[in-house]
N, C-alpha and C positions, 0 to 999 in steps of 0.2 A: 504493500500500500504506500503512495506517495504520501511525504508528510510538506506542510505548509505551513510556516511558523508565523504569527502573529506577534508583535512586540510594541506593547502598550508607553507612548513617550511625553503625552501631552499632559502630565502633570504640569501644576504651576510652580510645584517647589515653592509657595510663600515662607516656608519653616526657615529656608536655607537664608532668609535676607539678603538676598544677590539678584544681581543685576543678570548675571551668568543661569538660563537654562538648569536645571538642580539634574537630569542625565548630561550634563557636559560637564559638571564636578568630578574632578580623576581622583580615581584610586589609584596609587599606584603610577600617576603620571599618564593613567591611560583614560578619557572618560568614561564615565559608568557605563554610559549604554554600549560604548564601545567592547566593554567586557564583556554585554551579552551577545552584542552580531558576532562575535569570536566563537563566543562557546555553541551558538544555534548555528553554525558555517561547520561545527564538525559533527552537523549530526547531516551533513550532506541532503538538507529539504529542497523540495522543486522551487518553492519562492519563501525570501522573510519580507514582511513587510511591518514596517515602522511605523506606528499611526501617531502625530506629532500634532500639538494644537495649534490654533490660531495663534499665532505670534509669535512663532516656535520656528520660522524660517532658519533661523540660526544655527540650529541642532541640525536638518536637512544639511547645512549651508555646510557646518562643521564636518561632514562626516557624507559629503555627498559622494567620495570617491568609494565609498566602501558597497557590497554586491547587492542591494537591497532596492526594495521600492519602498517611494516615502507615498503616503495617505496621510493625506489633511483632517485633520477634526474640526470646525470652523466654530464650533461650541463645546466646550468643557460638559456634558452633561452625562458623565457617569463609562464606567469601564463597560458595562454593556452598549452601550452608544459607542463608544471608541471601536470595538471590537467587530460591530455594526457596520460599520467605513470600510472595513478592511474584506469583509467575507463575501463581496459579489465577483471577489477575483478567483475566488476560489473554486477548484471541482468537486461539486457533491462527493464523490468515492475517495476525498483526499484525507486523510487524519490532518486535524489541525492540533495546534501546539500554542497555548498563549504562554506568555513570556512577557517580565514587566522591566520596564528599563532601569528603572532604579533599584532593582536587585544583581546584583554584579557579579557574585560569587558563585552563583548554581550551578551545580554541575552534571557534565552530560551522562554520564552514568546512570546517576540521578533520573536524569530526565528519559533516556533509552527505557527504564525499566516500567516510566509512567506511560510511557504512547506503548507499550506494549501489548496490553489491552487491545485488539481494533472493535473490540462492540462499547454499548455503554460508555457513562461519562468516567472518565479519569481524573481525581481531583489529591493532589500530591497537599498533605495535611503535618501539622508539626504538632508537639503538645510541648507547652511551655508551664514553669512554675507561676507566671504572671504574665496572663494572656490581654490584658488590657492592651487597646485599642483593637484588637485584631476580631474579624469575623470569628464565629463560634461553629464549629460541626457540631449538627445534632441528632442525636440518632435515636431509635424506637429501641423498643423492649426485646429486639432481637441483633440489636448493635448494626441496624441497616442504617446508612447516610437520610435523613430526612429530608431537611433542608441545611443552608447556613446562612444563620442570621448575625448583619451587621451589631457591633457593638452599640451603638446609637439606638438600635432598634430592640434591643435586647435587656427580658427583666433581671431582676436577682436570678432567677434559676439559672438562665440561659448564659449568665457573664461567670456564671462557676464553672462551668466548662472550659476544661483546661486543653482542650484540642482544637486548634485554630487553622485557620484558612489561609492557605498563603497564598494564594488567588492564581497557581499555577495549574493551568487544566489542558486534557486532551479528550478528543471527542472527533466521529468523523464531520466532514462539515454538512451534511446534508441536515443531521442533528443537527449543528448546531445555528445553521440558518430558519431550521424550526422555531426553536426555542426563542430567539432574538426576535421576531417578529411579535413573539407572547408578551416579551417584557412592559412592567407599567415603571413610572418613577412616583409609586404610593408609596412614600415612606418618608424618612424624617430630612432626607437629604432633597429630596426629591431630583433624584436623577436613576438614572437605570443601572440595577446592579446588573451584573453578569453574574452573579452568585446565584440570583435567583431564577438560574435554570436547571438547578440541583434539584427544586420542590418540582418543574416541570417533568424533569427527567423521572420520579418518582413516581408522576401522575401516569405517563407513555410507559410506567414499566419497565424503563431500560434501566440493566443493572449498574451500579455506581462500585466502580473500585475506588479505593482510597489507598495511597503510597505517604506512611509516614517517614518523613526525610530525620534519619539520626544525626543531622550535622546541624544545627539549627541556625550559626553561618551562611549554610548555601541559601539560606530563603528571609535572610533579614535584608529589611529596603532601608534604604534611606530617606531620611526626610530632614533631616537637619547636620549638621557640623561635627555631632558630638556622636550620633551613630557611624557618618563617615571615618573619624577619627578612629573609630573601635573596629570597626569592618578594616579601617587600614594595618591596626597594628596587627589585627588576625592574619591577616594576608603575607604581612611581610615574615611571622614567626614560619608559617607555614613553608615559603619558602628558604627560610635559613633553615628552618629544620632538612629539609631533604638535603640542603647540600650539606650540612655535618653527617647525616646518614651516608652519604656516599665519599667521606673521606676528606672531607674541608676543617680546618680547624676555625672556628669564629669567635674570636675574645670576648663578646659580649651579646647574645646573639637577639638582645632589643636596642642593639645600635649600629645596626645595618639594617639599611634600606635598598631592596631592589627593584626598580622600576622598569623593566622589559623582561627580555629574557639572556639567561646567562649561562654560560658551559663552563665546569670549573673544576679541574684536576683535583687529583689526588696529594696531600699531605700542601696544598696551600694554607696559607694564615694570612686572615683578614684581622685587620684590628677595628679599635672602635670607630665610629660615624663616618664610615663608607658609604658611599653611596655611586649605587652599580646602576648606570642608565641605559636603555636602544639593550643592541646585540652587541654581548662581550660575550668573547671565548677568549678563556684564561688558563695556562696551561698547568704542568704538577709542581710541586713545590715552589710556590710564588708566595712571594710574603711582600702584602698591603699595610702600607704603614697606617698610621690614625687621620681622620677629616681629611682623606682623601676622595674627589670627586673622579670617576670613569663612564664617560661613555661612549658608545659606541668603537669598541678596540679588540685588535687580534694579541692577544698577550703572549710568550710563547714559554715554554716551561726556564727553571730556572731564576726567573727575572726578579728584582728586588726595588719596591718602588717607596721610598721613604717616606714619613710623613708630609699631610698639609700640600698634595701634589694636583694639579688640575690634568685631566690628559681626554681628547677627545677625537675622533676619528683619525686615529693614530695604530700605524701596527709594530709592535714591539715584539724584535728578536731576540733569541735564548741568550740567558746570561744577564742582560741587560741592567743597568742600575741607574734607576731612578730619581732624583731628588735628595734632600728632600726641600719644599717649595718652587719645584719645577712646571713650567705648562706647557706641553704638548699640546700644540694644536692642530687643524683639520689638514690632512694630506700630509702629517710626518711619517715615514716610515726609518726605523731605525733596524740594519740587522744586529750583528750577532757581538754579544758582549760591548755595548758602547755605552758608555757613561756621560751620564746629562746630571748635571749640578745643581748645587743651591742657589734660584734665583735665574735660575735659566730658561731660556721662552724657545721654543722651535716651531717656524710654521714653515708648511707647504717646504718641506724638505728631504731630503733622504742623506741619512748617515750609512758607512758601510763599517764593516769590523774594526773594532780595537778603537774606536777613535775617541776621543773625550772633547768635550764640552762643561767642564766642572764647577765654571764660577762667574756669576752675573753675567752673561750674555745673551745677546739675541739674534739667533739663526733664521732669516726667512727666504723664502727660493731661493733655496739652496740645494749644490751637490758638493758632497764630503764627503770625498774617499777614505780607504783602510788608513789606519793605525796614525790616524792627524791629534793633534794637540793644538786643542783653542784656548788659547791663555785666555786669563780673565777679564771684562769689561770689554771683549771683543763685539763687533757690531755688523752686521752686512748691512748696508745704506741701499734696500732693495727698492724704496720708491722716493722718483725726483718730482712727487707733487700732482703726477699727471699719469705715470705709469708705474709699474712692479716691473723689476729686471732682475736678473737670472744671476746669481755668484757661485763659480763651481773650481773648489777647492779637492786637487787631485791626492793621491796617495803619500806616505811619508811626509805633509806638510808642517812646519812647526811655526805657530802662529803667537807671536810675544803679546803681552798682556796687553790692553787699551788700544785693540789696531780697529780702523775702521776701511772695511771695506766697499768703496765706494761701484757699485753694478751697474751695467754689466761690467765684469772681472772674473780673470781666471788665474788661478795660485796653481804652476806646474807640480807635477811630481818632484817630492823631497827639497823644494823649497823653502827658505827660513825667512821670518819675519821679523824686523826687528820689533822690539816694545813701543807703544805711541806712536805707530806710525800710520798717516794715511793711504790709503794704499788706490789710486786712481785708475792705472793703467795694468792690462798681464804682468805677470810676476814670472821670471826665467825662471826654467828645473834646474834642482840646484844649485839657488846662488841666495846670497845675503840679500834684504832691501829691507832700508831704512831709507825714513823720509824725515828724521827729526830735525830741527831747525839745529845749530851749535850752540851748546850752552853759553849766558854771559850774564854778569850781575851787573846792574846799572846803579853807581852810586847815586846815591842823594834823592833817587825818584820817592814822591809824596805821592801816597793816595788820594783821590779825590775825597772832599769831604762834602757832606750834605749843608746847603744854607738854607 
């Protein structure tokens, strides 16, 4: 049976007090809803479609590249009205699957075992210690699903029921465009539930399974700061736990944060307030110093990157040492064992083996060959205001403390620089250049003074 997923987005989020859509609030660095068109993209359905409210362009606007159709709600009037918009796309003989944007965590597992059922309604149920606000399951004297009634609507008896509704349902759609057509909005909200196609499905006879979810994570929404905050820290332990399961060592493991996804060797050590962004694959025994930022980088085994370091779409070869206060930037590539210092910046460059860069400098398009030595305070002068030009510093170079390299420039093989010097024109293989003025004291010179 084809499945077709429905995902509810038109909430207003007033709780969040934002300006920002409350499904484009990231968990994780990723937005909410974005976490569910992920997880509904691998349960492989013929169409997801997104139903977003009026004024909600934004959310479309954000996330228009991803595989989905967006449906307009032009009136907030209840999740059965939402769900309403969305099901004339659908073929009668399809399973449908709702799904609510502001729950982020669900998982397909989870969800496979709920559309498993193809007759009857499928309603995925949690029981909480304190089920306040949430829909109630209610069931007869033989534990059959009756109905579920909204908390609003609901007396002393019915708010003691400690088994709630997490408003995630499957059903084929021929049902469930029955049932939508029945809905009234008689109730205290007055808008239309889509819950109450549980009492209809009752009335037609069709059997209701119920899947209680043991993660009670996978089916908590958001509706305010303080929920996100807790669905966040859930997320993040979740993921340090599995990499310490597979052989990561993590000094603190509520002070990393990973926000994409990450590959990550055996016997590395991360210290505290890391933070892992995009796609990093980080090889075996690496050790992460502390308040170090990474994203997007190929790290490669071996590599040691000291504290306080930035590094960002950068690929780091085996051996390599790090910082610590170093920032790698977009387009470095560094191979194998080369050392970048404290206080050092590299962009859009490539270093080749053995070569060091150790002390306040900044590298930018740039090429550096094997086994070179960048004295301290050195500088490549890549842009004259109007362009970036190219400085490519060949093998065996040795480059003296405070040189500036003024680009385009090319430093041959096994050439030496002298210290403070500026360096204008190619640099002969093999040979001394100094550009220093001759030292001389000038008696009796008076500094300007301020009048």
């Amino acid at each position: 049976m084809k499945l077709s997923i429905i995902i509810l987005a038109a909430g207003l989020g007033k709780r969040m007090n934002s300006d920002l859509p409350k499904v484009l609030h990231c968990l994780a660095d990723k937005p909410l809803l974005q976490h569910v068109i992920d997880t509904a993209l691998t349960l492989a359905p013929e169409t997801i479609q997104v139903v977003y409210g009026h004024g909600g362009e934004q959310v479309r606007n954000s996330l228009i590249n991803l595989p989905v159709q967006w449906v307009k709600q032009e009136q907030q009037l209840g999740t059965g009205h939402a769900v309403a918009q969305a099901i004339p796309n659908i073929a009668n003989d399809n399973m449908v699957l709702v799904l609510y944007g502001d729950v982020p965590l669900i998982n397909s597992i989870t969800l496979k075992t709920l559309f498993s059922q193809t007759n009857g309604l499928n309603i995925l149920t949690a029981k909480l210690n304190n089920p306040t606000g949430y829909g109630r399951i209610v069931r007869d004297d033989k534990n059959q699903v009756t109905s579920i009634v909204e908390e609003k609507d609901a007396n002393d008896e019915i708010k003691s029921i400690q088994e709630i509704n997490t408003g995630i349902l499957a059903t084929q759609a021929n049902n469930l465009r029955n049932w939508l057509t029945k809905l009234d909005n008689n109730n205290s909200q007055e808008e239309y539930y889509l819950t109450d196609i549980v009492a209809m499905a009752v009335v037609d006879k069709q059997p209701i399974h119920t899947n209680i979810v043991n993660n009670i994570y996978e089916v908590m929404g958001v509706n305010n700061r303080l929920q996100l905050a807790n669905l966040e820290r859930y997320y993040q332990l979740q993921q340090v736990n599995n990499l310490m399961l597979a052989g990561v060592t993590i000094q603190d493991p509520n002070r990393l944060d990973i926000r994409g996804t990450v590959q990550i060797g055996y016997d590395t050590n991360i210290d505290i307030n890391v933070i892992l962004a995009g796609k990093i694959s980080i090889g075996n025994r690496v050790k992460i110093g502390s308040n170090t930022v990474i994203k997007n980088a190929e790290i490669a085994d071996d590599v040691e990157i000291l504290s306080n370091c930035v590094i960002e779409n950068v690929v780091i070869g085996a051996g390599c040492k790090i910082g610590p206060f170093a920032r790698l930037r977009p387009e470095t590539k560094l191979a194998e064992r080369v050392h970048i210092g404290n206080f050092v910046e590299v962009k859009k460059s490539t270093v080749a083996n053995n070569s060091k860069i150790n002390h306040l400098s900044y590298i930018g398009d740039s090429e550096i060959g094997k086994n070179v030595n960048v004295g301290a305070g050195t500088i490549t002068c890549n842009y004259d205001g109007a362009k970036k030009h190219k400085t490519i510093i060949k093998d065996e170079v040795f480059i003296g403390s405070d040189t500036q390299l003024i680009a385009p420039v090319t430093v041959e093989t096994g050439a030496t620089i002298g210290a403070g010097s500026t360096i204008t024109t190619d640099v002969t293989a093999d040979s001394l250049t100094l550009s220093r003025a001759k030292q001389k004291s000038i008696i009796g010179w008076q500094r300007p003074n301020k009048k």
